[in-house]
MDAnalysis code that builds the backbone (N, CA, C; Angstrom):
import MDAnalysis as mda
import numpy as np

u = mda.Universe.empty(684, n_residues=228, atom_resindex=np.repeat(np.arange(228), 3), trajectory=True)
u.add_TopologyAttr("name", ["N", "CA", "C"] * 228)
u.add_TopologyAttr("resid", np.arange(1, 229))
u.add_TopologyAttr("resname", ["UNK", "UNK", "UNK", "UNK", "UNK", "UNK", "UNK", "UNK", "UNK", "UNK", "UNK", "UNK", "UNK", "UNK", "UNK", "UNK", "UNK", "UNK", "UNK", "UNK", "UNK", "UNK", "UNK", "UNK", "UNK", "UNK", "UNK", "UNK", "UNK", "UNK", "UNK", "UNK", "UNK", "UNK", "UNK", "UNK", "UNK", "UNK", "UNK", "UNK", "UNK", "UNK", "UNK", "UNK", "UNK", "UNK", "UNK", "UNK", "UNK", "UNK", "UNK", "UNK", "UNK", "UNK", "UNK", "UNK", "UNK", "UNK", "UNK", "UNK", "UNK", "UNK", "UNK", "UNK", "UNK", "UNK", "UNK", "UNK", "UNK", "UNK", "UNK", "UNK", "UNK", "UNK", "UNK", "UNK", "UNK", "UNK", "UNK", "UNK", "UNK", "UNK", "UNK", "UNK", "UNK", "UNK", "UNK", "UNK", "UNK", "UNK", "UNK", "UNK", "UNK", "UNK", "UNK", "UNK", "UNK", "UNK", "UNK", "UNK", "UNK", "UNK", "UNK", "UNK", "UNK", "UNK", "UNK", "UNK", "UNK", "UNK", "UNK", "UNK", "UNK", "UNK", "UNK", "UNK", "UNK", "UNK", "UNK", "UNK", "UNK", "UNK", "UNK", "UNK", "UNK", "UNK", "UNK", "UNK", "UNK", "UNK", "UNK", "UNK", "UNK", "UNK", "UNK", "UNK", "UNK", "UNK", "UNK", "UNK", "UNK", "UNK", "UNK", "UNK", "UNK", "UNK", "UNK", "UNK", "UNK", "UNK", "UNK", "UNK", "UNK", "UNK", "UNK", "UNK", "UNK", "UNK", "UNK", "UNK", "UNK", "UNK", "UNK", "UNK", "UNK", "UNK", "UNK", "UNK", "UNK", "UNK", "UNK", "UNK", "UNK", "UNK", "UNK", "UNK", "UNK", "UNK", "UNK", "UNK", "UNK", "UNK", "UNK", "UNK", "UNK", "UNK", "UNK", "UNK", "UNK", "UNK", "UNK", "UNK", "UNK", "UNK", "UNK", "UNK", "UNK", "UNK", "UNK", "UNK", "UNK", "UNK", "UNK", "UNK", "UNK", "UNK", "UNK", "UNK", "UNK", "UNK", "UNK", "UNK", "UNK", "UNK", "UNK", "UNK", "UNK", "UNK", "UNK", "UNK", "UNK", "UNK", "UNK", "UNK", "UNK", "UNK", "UNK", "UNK"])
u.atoms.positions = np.array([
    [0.937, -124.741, 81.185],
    [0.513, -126.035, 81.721],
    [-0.372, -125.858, 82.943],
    [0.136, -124.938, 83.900],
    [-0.332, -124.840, 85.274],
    [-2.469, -124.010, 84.546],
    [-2.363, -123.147, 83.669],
    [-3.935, -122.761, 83.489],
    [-4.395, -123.537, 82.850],
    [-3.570, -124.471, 81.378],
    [-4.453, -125.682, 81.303],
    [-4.678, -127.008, 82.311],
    [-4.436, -127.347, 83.312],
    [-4.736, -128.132, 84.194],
    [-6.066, -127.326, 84.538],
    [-6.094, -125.616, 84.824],
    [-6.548, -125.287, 85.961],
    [-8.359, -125.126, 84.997],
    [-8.328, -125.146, 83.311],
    [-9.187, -125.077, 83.326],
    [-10.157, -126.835, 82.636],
    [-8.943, -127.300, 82.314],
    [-9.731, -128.869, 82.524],
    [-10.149, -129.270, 83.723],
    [-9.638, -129.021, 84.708],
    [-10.161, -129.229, 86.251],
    [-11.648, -128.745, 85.933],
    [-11.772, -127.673, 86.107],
    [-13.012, -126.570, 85.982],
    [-13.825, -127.580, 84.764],
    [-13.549, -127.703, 83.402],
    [-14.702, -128.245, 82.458],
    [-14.873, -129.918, 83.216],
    [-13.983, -130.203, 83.747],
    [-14.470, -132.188, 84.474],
    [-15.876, -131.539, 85.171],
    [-14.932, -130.446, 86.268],
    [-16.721, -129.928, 87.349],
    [-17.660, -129.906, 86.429],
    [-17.589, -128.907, 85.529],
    [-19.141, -128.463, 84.852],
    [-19.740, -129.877, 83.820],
    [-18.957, -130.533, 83.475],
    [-19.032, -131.948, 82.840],
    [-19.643, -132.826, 84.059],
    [-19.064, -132.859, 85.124],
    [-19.785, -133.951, 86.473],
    [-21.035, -133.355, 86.326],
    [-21.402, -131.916, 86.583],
    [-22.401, -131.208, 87.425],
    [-23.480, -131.773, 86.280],
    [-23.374, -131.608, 84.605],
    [-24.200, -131.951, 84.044],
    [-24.466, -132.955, 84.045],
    [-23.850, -134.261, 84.149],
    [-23.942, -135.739, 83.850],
    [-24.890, -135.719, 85.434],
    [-24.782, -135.757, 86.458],
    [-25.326, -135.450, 87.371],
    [-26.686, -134.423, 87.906],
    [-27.135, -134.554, 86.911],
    [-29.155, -133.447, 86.290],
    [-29.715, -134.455, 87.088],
    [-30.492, -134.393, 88.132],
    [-31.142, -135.273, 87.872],
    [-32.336, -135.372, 87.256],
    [-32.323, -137.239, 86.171],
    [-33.311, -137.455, 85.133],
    [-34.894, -137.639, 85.621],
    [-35.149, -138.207, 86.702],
    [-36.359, -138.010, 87.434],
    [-37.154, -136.888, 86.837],
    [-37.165, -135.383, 87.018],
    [-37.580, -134.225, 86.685],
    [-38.153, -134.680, 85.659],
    [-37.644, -134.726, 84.552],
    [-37.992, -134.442, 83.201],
    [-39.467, -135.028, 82.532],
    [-40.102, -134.682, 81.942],
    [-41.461, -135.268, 81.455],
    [-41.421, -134.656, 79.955],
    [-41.811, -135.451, 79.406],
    [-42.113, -135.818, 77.632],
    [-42.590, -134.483, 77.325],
    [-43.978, -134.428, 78.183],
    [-44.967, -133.236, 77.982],
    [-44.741, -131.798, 78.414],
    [-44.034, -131.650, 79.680],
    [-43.245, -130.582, 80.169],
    [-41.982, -130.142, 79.822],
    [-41.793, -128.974, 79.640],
    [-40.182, -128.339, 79.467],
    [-39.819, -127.438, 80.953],
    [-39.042, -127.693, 81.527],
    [-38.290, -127.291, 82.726],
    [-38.095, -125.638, 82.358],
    [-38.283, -124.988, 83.326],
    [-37.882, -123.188, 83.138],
    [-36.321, -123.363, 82.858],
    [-35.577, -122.681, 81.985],
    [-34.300, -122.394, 81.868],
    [-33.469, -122.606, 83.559],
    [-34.095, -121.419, 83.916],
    [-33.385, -120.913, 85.459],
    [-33.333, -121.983, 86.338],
    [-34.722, -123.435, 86.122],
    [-34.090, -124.310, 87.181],
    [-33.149, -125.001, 86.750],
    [-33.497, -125.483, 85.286],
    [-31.929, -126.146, 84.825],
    [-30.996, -125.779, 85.485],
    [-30.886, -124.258, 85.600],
    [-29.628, -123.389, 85.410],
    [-29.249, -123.838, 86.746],
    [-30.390, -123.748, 88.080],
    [-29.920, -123.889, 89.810],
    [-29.380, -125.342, 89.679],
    [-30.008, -125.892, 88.832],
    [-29.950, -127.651, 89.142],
    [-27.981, -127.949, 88.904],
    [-27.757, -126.875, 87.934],
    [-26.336, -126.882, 87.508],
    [-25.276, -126.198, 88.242],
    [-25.425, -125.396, 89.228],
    [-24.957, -124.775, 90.043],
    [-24.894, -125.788, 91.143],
    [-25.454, -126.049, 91.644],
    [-25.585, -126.606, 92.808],
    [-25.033, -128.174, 93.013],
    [-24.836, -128.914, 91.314],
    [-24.548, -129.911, 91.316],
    [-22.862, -129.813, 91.065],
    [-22.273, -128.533, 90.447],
    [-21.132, -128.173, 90.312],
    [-20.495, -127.896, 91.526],
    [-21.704, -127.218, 92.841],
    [-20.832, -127.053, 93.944],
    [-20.611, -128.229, 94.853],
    [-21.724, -129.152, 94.442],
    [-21.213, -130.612, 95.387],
    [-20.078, -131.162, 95.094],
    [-19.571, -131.170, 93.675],
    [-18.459, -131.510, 92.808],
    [-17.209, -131.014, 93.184],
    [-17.485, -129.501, 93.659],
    [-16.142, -128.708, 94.241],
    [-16.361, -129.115, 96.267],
    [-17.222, -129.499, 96.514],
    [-17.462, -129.669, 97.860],
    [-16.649, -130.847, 97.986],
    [-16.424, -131.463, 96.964],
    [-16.298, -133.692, 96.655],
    [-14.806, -133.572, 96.820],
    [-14.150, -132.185, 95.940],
    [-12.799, -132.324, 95.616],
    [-12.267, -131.764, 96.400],
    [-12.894, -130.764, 97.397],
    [-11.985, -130.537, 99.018],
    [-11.789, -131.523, 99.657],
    [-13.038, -132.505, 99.628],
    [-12.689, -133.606, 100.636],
    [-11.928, -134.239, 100.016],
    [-11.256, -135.146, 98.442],
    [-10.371, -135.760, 98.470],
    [-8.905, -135.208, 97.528],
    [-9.350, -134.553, 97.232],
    [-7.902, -133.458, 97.212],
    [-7.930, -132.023, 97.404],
    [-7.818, -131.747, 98.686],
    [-7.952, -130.567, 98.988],
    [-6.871, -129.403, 98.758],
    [-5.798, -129.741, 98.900],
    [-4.418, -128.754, 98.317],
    [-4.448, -128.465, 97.382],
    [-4.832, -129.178, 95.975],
    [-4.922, -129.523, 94.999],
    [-6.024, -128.599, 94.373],
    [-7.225, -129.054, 94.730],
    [-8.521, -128.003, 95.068],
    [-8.136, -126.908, 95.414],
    [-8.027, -126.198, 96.422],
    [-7.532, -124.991, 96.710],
    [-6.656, -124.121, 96.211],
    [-5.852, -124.869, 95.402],
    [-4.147, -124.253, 94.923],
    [-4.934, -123.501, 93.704],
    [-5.779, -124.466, 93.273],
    [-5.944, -123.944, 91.305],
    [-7.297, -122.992, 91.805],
    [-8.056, -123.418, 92.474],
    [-9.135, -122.356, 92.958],
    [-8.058, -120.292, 92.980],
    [-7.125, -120.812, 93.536],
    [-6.170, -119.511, 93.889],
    [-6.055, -119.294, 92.504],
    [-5.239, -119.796, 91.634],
    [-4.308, -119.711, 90.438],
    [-6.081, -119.083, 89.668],
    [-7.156, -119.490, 89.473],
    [-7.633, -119.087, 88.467],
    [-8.493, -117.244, 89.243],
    [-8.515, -117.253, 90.708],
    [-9.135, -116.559, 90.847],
    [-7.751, -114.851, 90.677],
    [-6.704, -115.399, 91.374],
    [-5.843, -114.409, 91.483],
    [-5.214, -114.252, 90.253],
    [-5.045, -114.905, 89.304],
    [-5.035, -114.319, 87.829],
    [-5.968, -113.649, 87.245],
    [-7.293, -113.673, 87.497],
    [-8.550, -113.021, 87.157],
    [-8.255, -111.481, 87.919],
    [-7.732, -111.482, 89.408],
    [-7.892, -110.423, 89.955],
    [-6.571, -108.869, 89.013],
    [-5.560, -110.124, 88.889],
    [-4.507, -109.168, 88.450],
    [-4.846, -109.043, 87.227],
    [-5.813, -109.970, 86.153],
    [-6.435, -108.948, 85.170],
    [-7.086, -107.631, 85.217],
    [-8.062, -107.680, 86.098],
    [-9.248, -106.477, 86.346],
    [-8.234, -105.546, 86.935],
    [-7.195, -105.705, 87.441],
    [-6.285, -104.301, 88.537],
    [-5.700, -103.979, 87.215],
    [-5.382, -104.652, 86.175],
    [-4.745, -104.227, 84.682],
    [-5.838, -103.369, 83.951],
    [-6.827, -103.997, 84.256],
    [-8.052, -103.055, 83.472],
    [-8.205, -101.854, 83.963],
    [-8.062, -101.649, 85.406],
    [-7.978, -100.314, 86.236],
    [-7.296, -99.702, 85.868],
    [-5.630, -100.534, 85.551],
    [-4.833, -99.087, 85.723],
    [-4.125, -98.631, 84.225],
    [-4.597, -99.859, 83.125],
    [-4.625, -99.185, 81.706],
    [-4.448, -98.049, 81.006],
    [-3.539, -97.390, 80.584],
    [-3.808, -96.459, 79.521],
    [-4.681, -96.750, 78.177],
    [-5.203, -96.067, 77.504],
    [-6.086, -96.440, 76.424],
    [-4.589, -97.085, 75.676],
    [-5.355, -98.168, 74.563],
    [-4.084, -99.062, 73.912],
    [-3.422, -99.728, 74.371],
    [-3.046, -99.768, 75.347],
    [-2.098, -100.898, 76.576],
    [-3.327, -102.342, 76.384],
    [-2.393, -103.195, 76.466],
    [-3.033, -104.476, 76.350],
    [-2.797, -105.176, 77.731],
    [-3.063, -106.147, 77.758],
    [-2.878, -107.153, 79.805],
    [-1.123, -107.578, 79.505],
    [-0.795, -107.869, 79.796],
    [0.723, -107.988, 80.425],
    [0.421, -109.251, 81.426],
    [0.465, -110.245, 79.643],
    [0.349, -111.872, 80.558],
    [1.340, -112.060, 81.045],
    [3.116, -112.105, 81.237],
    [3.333, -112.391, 82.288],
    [3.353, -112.102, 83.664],
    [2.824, -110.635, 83.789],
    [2.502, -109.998, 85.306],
    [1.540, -111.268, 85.656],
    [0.543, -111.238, 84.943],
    [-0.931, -112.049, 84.995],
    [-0.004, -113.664, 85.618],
    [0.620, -114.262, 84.937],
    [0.993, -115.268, 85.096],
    [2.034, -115.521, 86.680],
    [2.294, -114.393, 87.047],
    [3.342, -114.338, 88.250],
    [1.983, -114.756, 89.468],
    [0.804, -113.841, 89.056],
    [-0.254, -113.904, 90.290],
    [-0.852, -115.444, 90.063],
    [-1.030, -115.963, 88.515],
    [-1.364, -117.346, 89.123],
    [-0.653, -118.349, 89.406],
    [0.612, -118.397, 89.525],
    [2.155, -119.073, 90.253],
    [1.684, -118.473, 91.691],
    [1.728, -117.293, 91.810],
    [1.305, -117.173, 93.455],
    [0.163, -117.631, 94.068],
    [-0.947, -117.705, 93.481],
    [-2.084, -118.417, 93.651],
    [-1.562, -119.777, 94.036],
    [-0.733, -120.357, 93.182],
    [-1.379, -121.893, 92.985],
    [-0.007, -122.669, 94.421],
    [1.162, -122.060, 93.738],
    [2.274, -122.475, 94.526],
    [2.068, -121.734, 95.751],
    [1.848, -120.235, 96.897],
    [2.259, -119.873, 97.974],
    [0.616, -119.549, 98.479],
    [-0.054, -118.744, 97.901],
    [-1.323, -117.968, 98.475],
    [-2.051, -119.115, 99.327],
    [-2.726, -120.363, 98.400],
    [-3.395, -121.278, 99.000],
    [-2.633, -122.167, 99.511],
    [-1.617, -122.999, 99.320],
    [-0.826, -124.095, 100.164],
    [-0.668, -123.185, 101.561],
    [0.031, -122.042, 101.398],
    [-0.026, -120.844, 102.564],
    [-1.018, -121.324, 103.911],
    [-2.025, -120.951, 103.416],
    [-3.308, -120.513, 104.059],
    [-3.953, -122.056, 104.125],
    [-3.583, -123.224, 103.624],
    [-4.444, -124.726, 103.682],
    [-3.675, -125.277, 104.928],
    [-2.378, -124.980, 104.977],
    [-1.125, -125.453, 106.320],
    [-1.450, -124.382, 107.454],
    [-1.357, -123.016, 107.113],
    [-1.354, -122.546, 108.518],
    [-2.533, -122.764, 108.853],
    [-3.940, -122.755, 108.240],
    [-5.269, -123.058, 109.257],
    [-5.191, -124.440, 110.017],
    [-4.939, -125.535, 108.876],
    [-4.775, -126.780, 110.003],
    [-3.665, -126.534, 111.367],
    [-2.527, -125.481, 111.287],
    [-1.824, -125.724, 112.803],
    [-2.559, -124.641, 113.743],
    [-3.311, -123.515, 112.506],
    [-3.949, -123.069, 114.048],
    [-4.896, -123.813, 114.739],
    [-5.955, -124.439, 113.898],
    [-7.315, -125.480, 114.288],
    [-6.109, -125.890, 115.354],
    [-5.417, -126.479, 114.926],
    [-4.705, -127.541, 115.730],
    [-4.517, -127.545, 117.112],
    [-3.342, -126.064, 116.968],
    [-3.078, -125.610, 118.170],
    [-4.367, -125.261, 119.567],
    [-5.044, -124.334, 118.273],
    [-6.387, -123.731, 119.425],
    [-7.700, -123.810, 118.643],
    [-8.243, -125.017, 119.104],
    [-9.153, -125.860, 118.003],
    [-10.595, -124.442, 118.639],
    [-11.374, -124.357, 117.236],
    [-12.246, -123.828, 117.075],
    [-13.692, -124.004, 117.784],
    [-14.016, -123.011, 118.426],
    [-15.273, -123.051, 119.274],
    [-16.931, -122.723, 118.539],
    [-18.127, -123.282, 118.956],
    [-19.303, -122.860, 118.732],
    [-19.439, -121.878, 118.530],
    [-18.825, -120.928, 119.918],
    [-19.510, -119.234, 119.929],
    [-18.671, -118.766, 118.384],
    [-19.675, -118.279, 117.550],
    [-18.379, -117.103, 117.038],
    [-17.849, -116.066, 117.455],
    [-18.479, -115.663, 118.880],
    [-17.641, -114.566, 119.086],
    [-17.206, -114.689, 120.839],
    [-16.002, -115.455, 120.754],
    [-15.501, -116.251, 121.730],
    [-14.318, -115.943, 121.927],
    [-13.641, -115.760, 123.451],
    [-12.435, -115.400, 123.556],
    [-11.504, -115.859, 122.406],
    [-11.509, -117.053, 122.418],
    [-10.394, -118.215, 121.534],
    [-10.650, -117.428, 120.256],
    [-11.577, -117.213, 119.596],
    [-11.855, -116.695, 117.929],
    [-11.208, -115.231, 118.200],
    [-11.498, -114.499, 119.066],
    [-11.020, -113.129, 119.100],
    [-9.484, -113.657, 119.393],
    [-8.660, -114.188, 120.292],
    [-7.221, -114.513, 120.262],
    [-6.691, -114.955, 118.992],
    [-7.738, -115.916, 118.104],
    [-7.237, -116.415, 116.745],
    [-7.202, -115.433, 115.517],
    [-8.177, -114.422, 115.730],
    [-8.026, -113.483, 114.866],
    [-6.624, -112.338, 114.877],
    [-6.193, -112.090, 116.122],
    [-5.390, -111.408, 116.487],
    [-4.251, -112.240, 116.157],
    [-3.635, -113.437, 116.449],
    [-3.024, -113.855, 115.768],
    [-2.417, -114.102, 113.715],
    [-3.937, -114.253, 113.679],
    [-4.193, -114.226, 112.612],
    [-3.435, -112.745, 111.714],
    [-3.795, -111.702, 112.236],
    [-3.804, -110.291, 111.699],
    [-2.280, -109.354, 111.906],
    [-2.129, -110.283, 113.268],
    [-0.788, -109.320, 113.768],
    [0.426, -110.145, 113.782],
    [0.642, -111.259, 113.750],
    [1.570, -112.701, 113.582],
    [1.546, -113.040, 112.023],
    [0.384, -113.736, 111.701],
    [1.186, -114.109, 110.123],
    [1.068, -112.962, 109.374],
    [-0.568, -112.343, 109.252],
    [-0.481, -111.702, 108.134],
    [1.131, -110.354, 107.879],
    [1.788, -110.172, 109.086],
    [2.487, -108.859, 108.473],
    [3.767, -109.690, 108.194],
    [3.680, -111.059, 108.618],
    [5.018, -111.717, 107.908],
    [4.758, -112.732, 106.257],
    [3.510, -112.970, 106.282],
    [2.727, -112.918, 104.320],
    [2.698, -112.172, 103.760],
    [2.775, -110.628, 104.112],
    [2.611, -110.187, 103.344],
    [4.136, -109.629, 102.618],
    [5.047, -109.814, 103.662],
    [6.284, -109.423, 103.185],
    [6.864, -110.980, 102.243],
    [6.469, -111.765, 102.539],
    [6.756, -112.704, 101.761],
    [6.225, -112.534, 100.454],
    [4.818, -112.241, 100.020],
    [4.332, -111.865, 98.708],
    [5.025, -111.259, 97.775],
    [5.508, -110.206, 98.758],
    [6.420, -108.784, 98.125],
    [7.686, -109.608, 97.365],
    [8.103, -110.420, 98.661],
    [9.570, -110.815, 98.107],
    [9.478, -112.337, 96.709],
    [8.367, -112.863, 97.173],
    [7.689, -114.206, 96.223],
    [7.922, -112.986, 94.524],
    [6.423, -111.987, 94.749],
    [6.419, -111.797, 93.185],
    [7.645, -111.278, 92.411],
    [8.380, -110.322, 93.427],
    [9.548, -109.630, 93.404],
    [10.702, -110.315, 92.610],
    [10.266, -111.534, 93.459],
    [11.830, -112.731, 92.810],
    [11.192, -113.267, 91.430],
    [9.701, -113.273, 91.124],
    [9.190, -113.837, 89.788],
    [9.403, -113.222, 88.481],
    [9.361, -111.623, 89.549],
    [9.656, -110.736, 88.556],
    [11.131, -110.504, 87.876],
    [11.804, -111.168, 88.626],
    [13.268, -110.970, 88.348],
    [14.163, -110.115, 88.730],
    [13.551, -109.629, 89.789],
    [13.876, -107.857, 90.257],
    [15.281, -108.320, 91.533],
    [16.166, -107.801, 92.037],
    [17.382, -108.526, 92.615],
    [17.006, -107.485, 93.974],
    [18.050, -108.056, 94.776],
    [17.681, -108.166, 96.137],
    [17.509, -106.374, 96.586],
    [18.579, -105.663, 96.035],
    [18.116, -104.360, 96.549],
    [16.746, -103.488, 95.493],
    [16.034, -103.991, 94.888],
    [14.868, -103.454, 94.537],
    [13.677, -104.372, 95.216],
    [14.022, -105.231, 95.824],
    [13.334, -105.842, 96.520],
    [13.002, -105.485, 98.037],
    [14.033, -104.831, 98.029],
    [14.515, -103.964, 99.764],
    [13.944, -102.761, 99.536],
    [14.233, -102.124, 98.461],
    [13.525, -101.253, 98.546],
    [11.754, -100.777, 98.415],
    [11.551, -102.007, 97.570],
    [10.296, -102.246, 97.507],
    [9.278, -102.399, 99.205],
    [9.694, -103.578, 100.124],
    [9.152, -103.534, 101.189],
    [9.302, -102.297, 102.027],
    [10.369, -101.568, 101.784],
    [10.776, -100.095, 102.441],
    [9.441, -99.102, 101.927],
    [9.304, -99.160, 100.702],
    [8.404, -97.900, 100.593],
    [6.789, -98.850, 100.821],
    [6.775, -99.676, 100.446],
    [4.861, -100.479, 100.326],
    [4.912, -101.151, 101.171],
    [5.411, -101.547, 102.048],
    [5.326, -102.859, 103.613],
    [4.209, -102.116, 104.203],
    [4.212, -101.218, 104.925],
    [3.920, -100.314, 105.885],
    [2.673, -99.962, 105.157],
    [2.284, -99.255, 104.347],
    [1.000, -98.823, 103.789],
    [-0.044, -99.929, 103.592],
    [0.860, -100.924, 102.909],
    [0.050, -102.199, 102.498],
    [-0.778, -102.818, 103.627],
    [0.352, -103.169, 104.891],
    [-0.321, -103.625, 105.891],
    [-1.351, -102.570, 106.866],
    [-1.877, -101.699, 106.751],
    [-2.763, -100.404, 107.267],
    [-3.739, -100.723, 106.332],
    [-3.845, -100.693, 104.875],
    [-4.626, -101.396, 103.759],
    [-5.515, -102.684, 104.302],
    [-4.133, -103.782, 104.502],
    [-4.842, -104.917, 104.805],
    [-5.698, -104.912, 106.051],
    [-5.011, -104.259, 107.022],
    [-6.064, -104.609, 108.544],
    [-7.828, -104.231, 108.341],
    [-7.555, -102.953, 107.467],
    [-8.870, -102.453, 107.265],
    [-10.060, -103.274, 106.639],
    [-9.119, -104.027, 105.663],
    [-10.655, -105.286, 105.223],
    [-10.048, -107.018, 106.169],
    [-9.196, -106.788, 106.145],
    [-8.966, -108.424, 106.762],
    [-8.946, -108.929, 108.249],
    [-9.239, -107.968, 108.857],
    [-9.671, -107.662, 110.746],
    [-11.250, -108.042, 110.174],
    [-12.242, -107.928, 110.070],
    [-12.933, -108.076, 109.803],
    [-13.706, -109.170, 108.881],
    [-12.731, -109.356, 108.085],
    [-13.158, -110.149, 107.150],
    [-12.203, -111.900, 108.111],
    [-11.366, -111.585, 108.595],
    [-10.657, -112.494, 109.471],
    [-11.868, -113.566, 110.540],
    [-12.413, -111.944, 111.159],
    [-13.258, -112.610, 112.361],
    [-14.259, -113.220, 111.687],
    [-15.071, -113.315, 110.326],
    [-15.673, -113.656, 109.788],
    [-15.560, -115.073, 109.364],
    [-14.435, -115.330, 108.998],
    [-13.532, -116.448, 108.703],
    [-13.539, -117.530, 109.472],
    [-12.939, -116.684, 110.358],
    [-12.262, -117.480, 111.930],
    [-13.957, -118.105, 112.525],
    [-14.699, -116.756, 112.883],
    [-16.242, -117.482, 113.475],
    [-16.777, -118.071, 112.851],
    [-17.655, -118.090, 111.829],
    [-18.559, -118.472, 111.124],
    [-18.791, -119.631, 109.536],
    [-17.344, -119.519, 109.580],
    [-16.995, -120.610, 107.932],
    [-16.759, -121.698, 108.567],
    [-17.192, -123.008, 108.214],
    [-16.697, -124.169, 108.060],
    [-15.097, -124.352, 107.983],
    [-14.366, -125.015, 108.280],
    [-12.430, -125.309, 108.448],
    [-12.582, -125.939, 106.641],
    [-13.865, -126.535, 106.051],
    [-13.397, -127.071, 104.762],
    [-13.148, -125.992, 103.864],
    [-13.923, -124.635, 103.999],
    [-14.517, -123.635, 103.371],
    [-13.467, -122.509, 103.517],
    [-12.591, -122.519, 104.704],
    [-11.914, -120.921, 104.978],
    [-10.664, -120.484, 104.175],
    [-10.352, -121.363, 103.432],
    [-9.414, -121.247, 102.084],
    [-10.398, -120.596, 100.918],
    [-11.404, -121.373, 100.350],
    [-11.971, -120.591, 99.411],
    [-13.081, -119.089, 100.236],
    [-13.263, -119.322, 100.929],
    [-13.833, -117.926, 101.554],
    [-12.271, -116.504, 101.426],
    [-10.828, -117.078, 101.743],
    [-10.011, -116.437, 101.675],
    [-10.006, -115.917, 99.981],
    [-9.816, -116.979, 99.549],
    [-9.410, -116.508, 97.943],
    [-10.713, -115.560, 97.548],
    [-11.956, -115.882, 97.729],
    [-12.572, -114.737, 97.293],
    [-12.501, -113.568, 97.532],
    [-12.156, -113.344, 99.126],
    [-11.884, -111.957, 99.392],
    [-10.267, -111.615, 98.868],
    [-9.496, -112.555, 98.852],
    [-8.520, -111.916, 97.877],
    [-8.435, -111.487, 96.870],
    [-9.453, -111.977, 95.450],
    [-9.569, -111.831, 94.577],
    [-9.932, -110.325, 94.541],
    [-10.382, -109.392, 95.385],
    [-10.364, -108.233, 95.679],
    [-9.205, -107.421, 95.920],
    [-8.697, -108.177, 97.247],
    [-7.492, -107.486, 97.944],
    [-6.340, -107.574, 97.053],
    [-5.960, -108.704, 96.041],
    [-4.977, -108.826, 95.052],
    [-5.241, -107.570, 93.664],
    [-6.344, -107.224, 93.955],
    [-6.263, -106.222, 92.797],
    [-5.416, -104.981, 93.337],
    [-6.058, -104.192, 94.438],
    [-5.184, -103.710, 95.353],
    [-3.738, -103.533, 95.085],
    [-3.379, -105.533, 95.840],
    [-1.941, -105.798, 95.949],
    [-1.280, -105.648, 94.531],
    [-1.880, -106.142, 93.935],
    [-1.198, -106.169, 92.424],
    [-0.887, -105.456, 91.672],
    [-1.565, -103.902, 92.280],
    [-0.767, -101.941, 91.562],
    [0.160, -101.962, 92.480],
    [0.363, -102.525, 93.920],
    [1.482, -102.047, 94.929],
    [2.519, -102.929, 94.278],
    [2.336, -104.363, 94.162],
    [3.643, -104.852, 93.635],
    [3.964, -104.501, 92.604],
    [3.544, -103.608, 91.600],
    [3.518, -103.299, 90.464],
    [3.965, -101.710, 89.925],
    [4.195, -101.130, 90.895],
    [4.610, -99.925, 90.962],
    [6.235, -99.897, 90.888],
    [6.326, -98.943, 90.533],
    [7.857, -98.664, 89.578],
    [8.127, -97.643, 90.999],
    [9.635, -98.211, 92.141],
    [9.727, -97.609, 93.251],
    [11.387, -97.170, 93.009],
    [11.861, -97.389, 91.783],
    [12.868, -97.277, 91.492],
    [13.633, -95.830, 91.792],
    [12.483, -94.725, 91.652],
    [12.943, -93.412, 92.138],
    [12.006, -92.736, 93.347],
    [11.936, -93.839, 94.162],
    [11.585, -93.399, 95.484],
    [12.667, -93.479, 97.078],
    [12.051, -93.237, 97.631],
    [12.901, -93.583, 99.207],
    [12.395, -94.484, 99.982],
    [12.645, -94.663, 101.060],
    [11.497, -95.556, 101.833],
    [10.612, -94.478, 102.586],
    [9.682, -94.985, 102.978],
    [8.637, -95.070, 103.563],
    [8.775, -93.875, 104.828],
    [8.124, -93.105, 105.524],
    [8.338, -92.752, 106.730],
    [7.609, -93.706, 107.986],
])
């Protein structure tokens, strides 16, 4: 139910974006290049997704997660494949439950209390943005990410001491992982994106970092120790 919502959502956009051509252009005698059609359709699809942040934005954001972070934990399946192994839709299906239910609601609530708290400045590179990033990196992210662990963990069905043991051996690596693209990709965030935009700017760079995440949660730690 949750991917058919997520891709009728998606055919309404590309259905608005077309009904929305504009007819002006067109002449009897002239045929339009493919490629502008093609911009004219892009661009009218992104006003469409621009339309549905502003009046349902949770909503917007949640399935934006669900279709991108199911895509990601496909391609980390394609990575780590043996020849003959097929995708393992319900792994696939745990990442777009995390998408839709924790990743983006996540990240749509805590930006409005940080805006809130310590509302966002011109400079991008401004005391306040450097304090928000640090927050950002050293406050939530190392307490999200243990939540992820324990979110897919519990989807997976896995009980509390493989779950313990799980953050014991991958907590620690994961988060050394994350600082390296999300310190960066944070201050990027934090300075320079629009407050409508820094949810889907997140999910794209997740759609990366979940491939990543998605061999760590996915690893068989059953005959390991923890971590040093």
């Amino acid at each position: 139910a949750v991917m058919s919502m997520t891709f009728l959502l998606l055919a309404g956009v590309c259905a608005s974006a077309a009904l929305r051509v504009p007819t002006h252009v067109a002449r009897p005698a002239v045929a339009l290049p493919r490629t502008y059609v093609r911009m004219i359709d892009v661009g009218s699809a992104w006003d469409s997704y621009n339309e549905a942040l502003v009046v349902q934005p949770l909503l917007t954001k949640s399935l934006t997660a669900c279709v991108l972070l199911s895509g990601a934990d496909c391609a980390a399946q394609l990575i780590e494949r043996q020849p003959g192994e097929g995708i393992d839709l319900p792994r696939v299906l745990r990442f777009a439950v995390f998408g839709l239910v924790l990743q983006a609601p996540w990240n749509h609530f805590y930006y409005l209390l940080l805006d809130g708290a310590i509302p966002p400045t011109a400079d991008p590179v401004s005391a306040t943005n450097i304090a928000k990033v640090g927050i950002d990196q050293f406050l939530q992210a190392p307490v999200f990410t243990a939540i992820i662990f324990i979110f897919l963990g519990a989807l997976e069905g896995q009980d509390k001491q493989a779950i313990e043991r799980k953050l014991n051996v991958d907590w620690w690596p994961t988060m050394k992982a994350n600082w390296r693209l999300w310190i960066p990709a944070s201050a990027i965030n934090i300075g320079l994106v629009p407050p409508t935009l820094r949810v889907l700017f997140i999910n794209v760079v997740f759609f990366f970092w979940a491939i990543y995440l998605s061999s760590k949660t996915n690893t068989n730690t059953s005959e390991e120790g923890p971590s040093k």
